[in-house]
Backbone atoms as SQL, in Angstrom:
CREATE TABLE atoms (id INTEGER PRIMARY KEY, chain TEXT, resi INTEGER, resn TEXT, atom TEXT, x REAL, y REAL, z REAL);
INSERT INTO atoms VALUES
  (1, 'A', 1, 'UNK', 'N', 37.010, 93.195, 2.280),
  (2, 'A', 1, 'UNK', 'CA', 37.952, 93.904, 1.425),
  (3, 'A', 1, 'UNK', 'C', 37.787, 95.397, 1.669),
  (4, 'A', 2, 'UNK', 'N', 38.810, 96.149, 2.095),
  (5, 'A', 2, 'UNK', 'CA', 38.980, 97.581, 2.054),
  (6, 'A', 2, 'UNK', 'C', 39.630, 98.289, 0.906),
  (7, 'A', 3, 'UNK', 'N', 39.523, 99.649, 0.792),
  (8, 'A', 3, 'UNK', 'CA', 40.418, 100.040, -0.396),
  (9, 'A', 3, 'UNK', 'C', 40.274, 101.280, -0.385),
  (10, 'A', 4, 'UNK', 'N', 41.581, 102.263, -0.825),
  (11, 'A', 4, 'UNK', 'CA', 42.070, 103.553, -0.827),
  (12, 'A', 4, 'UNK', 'C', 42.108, 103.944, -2.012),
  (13, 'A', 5, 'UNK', 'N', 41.610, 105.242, -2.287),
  (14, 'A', 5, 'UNK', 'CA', 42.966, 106.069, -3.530),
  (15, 'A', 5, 'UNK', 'C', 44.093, 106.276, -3.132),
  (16, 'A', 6, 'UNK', 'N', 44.888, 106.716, -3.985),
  (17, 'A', 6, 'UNK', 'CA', 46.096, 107.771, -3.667),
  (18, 'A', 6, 'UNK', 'C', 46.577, 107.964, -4.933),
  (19, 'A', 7, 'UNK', 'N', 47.368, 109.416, -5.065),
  (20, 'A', 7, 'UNK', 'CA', 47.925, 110.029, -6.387),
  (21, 'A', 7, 'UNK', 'C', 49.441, 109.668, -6.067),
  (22, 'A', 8, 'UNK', 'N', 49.543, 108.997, -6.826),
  (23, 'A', 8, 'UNK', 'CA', 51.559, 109.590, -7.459),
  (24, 'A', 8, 'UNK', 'C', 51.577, 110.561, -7.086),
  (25, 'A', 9, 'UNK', 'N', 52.652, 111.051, -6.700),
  (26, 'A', 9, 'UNK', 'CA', 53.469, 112.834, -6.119),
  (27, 'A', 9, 'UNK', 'C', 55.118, 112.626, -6.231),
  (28, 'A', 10, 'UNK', 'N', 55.428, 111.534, -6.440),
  (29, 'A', 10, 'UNK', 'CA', 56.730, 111.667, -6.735),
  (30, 'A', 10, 'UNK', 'C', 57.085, 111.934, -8.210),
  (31, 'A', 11, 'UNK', 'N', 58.201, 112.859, -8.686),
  (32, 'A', 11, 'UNK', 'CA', 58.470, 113.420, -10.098),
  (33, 'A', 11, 'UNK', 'C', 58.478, 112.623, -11.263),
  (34, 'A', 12, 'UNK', 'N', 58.885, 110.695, -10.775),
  (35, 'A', 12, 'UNK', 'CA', 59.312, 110.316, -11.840),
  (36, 'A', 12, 'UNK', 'C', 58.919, 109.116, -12.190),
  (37, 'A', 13, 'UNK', 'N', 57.256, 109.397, -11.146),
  (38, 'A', 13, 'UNK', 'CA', 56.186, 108.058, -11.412),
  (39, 'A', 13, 'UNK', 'C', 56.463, 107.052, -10.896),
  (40, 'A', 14, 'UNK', 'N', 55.728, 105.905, -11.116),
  (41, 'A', 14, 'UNK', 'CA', 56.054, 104.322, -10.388),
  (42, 'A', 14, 'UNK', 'C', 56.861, 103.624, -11.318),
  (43, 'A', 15, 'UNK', 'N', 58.189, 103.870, -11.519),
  (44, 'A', 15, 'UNK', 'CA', 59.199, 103.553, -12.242),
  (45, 'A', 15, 'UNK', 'C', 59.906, 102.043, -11.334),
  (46, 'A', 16, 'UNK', 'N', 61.028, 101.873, -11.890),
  (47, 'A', 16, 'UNK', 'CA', 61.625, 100.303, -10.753),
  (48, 'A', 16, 'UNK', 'C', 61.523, 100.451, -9.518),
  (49, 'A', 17, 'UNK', 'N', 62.615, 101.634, -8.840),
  (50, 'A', 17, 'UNK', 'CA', 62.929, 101.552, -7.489),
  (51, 'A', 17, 'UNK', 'C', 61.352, 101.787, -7.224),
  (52, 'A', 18, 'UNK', 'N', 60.338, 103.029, -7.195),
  (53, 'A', 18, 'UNK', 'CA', 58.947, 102.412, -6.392),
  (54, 'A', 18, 'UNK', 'C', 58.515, 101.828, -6.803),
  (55, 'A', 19, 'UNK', 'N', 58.368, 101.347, -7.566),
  (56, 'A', 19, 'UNK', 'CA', 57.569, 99.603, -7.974),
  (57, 'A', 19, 'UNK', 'C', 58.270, 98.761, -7.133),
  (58, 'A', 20, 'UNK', 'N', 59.473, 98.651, -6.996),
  (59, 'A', 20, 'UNK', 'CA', 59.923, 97.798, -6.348),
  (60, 'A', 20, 'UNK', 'C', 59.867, 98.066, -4.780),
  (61, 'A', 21, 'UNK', 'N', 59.540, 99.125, -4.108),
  (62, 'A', 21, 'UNK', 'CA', 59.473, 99.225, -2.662),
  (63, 'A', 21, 'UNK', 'C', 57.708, 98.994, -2.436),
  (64, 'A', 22, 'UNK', 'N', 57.093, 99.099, -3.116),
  (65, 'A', 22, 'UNK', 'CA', 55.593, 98.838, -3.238),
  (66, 'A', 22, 'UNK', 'C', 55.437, 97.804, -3.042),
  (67, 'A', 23, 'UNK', 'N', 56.209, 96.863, -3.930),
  (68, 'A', 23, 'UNK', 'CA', 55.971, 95.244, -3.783),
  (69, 'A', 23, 'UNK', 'C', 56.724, 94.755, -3.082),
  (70, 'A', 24, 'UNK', 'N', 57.527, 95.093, -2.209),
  (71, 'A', 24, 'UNK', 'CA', 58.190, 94.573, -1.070),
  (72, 'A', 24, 'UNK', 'C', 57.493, 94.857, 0.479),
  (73, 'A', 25, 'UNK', 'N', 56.177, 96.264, 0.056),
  (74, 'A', 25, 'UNK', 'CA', 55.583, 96.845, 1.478),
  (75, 'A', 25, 'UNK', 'C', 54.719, 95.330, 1.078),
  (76, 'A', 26, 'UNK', 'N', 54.344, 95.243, -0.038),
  (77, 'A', 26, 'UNK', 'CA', 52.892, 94.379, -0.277),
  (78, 'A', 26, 'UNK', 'C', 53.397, 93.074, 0.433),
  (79, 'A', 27, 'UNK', 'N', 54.115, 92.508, 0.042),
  (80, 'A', 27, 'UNK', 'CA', 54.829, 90.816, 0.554),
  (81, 'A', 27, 'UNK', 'C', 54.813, 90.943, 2.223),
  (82, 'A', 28, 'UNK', 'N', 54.805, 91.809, 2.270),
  (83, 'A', 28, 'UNK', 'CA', 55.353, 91.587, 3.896),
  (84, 'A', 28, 'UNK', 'C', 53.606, 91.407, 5.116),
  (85, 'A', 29, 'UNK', 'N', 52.639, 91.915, 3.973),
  (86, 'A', 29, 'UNK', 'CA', 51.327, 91.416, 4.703),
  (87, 'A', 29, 'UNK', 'C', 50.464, 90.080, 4.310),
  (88, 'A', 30, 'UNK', 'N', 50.008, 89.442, 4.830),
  (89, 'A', 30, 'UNK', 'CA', 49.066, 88.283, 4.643),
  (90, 'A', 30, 'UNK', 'C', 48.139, 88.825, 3.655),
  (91, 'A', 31, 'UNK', 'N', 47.177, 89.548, 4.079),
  (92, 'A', 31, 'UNK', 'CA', 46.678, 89.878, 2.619),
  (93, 'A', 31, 'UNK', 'C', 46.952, 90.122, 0.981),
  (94, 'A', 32, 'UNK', 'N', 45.528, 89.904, 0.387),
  (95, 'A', 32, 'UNK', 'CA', 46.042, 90.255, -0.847),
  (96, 'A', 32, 'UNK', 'C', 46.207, 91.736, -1.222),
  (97, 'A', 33, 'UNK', 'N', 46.635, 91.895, -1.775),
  (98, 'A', 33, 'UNK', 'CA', 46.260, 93.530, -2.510),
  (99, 'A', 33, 'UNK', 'C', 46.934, 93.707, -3.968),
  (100, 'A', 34, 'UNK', 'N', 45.930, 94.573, -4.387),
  (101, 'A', 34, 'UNK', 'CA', 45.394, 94.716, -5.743),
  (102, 'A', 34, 'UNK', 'C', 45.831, 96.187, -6.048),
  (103, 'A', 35, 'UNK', 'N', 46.443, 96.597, -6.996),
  (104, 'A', 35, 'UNK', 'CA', 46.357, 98.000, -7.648),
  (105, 'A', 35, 'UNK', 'C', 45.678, 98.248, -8.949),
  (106, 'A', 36, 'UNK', 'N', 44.947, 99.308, -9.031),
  (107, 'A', 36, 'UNK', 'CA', 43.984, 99.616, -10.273),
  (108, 'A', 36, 'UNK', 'C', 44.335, 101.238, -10.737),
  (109, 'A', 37, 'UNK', 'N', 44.151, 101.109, -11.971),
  (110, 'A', 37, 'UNK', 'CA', 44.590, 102.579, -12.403),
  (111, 'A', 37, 'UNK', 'C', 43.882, 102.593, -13.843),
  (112, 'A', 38, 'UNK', 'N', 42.638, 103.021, -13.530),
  (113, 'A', 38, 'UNK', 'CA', 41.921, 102.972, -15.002),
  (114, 'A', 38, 'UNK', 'C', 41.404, 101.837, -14.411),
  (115, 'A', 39, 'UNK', 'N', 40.880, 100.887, -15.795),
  (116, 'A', 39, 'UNK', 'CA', 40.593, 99.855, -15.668),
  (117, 'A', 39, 'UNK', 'C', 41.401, 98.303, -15.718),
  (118, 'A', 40, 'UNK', 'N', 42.659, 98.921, -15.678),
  (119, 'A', 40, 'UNK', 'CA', 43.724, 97.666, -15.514),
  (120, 'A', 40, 'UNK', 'C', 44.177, 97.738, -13.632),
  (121, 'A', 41, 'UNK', 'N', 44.100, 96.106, -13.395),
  (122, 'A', 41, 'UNK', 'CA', 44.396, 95.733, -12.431),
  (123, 'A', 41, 'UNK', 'C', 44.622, 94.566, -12.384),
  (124, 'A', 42, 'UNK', 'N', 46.019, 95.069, -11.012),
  (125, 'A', 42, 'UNK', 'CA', 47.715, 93.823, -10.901),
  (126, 'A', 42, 'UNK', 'C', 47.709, 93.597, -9.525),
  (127, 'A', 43, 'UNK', 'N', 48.103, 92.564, -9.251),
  (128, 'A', 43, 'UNK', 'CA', 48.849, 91.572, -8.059),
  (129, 'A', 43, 'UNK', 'C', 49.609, 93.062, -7.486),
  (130, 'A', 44, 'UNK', 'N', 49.153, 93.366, -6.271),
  (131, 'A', 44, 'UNK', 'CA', 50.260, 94.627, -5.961),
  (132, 'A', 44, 'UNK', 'C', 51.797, 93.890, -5.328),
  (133, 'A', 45, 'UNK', 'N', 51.999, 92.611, -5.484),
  (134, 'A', 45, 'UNK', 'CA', 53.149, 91.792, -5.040),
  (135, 'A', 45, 'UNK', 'C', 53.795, 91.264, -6.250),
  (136, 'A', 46, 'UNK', 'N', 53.379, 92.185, -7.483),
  (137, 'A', 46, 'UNK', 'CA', 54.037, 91.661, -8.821),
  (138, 'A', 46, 'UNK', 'C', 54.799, 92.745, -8.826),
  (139, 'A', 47, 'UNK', 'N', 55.950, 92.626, -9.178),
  (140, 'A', 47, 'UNK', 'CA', 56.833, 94.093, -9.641),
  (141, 'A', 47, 'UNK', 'C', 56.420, 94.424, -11.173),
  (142, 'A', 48, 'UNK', 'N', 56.248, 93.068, -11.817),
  (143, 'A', 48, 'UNK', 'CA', 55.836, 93.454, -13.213),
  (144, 'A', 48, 'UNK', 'C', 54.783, 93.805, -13.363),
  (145, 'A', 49, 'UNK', 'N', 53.453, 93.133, -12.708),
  (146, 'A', 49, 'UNK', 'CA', 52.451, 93.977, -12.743),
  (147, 'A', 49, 'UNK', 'C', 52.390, 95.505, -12.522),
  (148, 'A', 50, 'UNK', 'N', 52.846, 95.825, -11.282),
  (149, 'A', 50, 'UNK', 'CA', 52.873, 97.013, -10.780),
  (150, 'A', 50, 'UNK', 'C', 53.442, 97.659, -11.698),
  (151, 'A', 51, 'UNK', 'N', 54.578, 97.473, -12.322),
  (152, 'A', 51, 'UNK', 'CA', 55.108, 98.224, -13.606),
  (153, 'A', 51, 'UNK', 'C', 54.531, 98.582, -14.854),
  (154, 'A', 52, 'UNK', 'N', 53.426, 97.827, -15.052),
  (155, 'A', 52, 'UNK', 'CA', 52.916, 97.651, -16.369),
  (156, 'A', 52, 'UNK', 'C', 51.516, 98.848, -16.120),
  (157, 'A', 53, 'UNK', 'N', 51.244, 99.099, -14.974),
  (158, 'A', 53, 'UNK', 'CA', 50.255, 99.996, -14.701),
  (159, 'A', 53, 'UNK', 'C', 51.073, 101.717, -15.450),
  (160, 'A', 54, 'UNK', 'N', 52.273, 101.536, -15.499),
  (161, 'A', 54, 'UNK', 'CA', 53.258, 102.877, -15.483),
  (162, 'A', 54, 'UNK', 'C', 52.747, 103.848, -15.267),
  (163, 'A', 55, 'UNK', 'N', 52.213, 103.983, -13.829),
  (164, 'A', 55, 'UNK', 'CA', 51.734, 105.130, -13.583),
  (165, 'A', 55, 'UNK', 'C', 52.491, 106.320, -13.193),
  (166, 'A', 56, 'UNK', 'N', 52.396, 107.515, -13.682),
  (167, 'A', 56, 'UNK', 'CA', 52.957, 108.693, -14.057),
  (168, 'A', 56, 'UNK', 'C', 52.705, 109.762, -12.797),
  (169, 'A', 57, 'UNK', 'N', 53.476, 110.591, -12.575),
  (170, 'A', 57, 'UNK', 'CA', 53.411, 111.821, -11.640),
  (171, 'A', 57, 'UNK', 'C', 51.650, 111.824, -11.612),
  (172, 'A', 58, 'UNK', 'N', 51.165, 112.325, -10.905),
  (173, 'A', 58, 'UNK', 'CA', 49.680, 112.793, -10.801),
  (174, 'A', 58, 'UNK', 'C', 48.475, 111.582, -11.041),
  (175, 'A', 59, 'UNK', 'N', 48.832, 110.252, -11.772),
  (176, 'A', 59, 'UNK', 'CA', 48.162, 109.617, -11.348),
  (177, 'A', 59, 'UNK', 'C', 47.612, 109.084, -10.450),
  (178, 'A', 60, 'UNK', 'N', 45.824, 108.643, -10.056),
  (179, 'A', 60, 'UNK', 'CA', 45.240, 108.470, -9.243),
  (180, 'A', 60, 'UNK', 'C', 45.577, 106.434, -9.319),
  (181, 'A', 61, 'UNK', 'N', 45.822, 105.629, -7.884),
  (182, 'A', 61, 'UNK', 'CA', 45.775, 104.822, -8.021),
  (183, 'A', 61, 'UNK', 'C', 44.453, 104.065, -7.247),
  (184, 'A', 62, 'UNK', 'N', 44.242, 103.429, -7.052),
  (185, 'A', 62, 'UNK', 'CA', 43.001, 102.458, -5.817),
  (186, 'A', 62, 'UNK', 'C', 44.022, 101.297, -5.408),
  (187, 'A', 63, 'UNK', 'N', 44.067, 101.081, -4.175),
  (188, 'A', 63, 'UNK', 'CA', 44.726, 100.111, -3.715),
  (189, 'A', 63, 'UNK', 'C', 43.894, 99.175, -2.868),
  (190, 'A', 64, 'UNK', 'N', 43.556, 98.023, -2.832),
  (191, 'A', 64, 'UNK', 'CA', 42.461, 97.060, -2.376),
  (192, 'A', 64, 'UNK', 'C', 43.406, 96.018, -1.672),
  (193, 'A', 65, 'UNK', 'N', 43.027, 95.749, -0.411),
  (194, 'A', 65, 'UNK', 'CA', 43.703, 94.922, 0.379),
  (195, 'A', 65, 'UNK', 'C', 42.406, 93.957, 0.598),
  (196, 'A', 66, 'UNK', 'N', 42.474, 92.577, 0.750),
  (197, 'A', 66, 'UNK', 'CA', 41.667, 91.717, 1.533),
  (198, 'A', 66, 'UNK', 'C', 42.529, 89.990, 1.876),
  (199, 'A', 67, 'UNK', 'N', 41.984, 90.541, 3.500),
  (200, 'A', 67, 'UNK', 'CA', 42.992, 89.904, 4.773),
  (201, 'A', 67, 'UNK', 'C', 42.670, 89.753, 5.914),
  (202, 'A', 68, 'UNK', 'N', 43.422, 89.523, 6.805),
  (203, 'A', 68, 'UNK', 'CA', 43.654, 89.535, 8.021),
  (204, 'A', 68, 'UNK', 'C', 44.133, 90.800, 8.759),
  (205, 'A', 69, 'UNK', 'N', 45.507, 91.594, 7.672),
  (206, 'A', 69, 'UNK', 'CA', 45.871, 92.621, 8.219),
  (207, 'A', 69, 'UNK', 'C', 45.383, 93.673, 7.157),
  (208, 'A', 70, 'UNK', 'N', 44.665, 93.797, 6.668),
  (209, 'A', 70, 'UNK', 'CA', 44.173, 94.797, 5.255),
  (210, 'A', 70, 'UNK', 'C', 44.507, 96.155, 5.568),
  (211, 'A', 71, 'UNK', 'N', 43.881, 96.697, 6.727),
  (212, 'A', 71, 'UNK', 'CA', 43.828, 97.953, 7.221),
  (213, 'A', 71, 'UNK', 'C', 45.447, 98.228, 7.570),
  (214, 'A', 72, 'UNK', 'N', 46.445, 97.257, 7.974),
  (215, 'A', 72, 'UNK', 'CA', 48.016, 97.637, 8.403),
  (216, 'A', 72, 'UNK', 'C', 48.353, 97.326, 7.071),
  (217, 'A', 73, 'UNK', 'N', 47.973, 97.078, 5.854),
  (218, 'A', 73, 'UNK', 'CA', 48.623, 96.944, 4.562),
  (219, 'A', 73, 'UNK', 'C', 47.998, 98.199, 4.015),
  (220, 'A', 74, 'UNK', 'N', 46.625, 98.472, 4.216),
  (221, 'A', 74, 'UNK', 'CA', 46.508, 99.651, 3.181),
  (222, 'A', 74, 'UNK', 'C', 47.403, 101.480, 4.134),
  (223, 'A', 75, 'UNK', 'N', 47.212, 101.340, 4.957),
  (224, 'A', 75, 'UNK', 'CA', 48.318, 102.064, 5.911),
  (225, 'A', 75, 'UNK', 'C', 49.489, 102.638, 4.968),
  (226, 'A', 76, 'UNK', 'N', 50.445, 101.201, 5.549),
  (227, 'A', 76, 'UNK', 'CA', 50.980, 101.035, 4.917),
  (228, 'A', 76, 'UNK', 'C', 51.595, 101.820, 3.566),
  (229, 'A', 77, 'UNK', 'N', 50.933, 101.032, 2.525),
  (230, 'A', 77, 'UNK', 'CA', 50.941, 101.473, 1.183),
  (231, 'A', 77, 'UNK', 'C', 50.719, 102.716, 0.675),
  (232, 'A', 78, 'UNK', 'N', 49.542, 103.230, 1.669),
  (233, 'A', 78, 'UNK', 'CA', 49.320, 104.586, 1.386),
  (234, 'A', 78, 'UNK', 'C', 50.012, 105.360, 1.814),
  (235, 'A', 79, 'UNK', 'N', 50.647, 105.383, 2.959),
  (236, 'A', 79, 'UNK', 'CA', 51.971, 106.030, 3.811),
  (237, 'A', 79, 'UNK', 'C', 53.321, 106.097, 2.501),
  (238, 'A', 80, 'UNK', 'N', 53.511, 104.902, 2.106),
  (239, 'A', 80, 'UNK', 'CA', 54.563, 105.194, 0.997),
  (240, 'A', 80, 'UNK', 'C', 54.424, 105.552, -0.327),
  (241, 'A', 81, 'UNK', 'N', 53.389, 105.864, -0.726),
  (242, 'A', 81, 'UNK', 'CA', 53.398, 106.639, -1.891),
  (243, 'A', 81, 'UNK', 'C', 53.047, 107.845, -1.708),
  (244, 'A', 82, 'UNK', 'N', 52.201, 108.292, -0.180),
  (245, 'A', 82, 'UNK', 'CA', 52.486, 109.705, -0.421),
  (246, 'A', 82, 'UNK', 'C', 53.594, 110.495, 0.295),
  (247, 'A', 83, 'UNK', 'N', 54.367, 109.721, 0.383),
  (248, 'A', 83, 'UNK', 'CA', 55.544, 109.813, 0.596),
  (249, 'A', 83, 'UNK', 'C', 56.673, 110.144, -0.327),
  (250, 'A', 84, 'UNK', 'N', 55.856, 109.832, -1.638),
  (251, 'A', 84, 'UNK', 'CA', 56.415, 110.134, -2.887),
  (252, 'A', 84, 'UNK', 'C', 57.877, 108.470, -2.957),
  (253, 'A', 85, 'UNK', 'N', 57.971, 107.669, -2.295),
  (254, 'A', 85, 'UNK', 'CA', 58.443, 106.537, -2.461),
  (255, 'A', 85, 'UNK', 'C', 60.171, 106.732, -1.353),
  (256, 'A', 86, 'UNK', 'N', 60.057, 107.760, -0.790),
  (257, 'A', 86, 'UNK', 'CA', 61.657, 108.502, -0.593),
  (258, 'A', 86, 'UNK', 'C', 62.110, 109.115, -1.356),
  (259, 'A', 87, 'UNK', 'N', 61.651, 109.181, -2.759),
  (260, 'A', 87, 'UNK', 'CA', 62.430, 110.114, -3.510),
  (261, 'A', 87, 'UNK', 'C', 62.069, 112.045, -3.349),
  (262, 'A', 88, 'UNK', 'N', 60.584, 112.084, -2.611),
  (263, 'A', 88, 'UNK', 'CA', 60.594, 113.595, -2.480),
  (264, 'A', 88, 'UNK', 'C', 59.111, 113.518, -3.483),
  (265, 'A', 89, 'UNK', 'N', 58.547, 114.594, -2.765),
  (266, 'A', 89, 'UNK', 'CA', 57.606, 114.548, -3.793),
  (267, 'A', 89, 'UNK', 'C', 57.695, 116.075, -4.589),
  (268, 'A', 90, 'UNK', 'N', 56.791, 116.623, -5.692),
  (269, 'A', 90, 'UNK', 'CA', 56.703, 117.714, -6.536),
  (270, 'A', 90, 'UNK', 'C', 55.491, 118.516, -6.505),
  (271, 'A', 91, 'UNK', 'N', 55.220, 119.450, -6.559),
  (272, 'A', 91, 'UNK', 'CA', 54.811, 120.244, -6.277),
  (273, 'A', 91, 'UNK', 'C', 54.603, 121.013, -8.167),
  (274, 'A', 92, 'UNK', 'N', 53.596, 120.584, -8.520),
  (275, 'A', 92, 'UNK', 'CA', 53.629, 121.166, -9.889),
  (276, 'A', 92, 'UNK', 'C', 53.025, 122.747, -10.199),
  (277, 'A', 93, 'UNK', 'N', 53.561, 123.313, -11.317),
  (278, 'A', 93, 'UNK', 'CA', 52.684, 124.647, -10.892),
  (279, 'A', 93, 'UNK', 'C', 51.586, 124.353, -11.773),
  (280, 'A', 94, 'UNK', 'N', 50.586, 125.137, -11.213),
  (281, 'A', 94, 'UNK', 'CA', 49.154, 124.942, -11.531),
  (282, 'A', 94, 'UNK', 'C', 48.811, 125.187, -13.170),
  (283, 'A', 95, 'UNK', 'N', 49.069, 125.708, -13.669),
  (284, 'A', 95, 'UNK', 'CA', 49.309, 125.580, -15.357),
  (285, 'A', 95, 'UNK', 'C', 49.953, 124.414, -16.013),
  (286, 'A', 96, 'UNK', 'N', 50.726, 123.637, -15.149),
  (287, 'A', 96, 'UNK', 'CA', 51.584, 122.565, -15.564),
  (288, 'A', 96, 'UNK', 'C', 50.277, 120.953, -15.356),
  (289, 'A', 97, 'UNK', 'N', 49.595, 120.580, -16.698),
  (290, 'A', 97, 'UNK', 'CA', 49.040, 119.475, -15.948),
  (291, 'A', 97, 'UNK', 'C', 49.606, 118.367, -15.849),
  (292, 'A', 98, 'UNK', 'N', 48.794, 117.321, -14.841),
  (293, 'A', 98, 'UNK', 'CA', 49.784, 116.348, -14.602),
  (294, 'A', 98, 'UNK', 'C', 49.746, 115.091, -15.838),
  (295, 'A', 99, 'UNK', 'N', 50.802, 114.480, -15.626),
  (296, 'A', 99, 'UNK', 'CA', 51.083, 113.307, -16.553),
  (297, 'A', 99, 'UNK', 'C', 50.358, 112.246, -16.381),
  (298, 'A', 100, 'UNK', 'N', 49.606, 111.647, -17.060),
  (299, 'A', 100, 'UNK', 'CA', 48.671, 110.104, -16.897),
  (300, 'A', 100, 'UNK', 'C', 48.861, 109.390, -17.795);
């Protein structure tokens, strides 16, 4: 089993559309993978799970793959969220803290 951080950077958090492109990167590998945020952790191939984490601009996530292809899933995954999901990511000003 391998596993990453990564922060939210997109403005408007892991709302449907990235929840829903998250769990469509996740399905497409043999492995499992897991998202954690705090101490709650979901099926990263659940949309509802993944939703229920509602993680916010600036949250830190851990993403845990274990597989065959773990390392091309955590890639992957990590490639599209700091990617901010396609929507762009934000740039907060430094007095502004982030949302969790």
């Amino acid at each position: 089993m391998k596993q990453t951080q990564v922060t939210i950077v997109n403005k408007l958090g892991l709302h449907a559309r990235p929840s829903a492109a998250l769990t469509q990167t996740a399905t497409r590998f043999k492995s499992d993978v897991w998202l954690s945020k705090g101490t709650r952790r979901v099926n990263g191939k659940s949309i509802m799970g993944v939703m229920m984490l509602a993680a916010a601009r600036g949250a830190t996530l851990t993403i845990e793959a274990d597989g065959p292809d773990e390392d091309a899933a955590l890639a992957a995954l990590a490639e599209l969220v700091g990617s901010g999901f396609g929507e762009g990511t934000f740039t907060p000003d430094p007095s502004d803290p982030p949302n969790r």
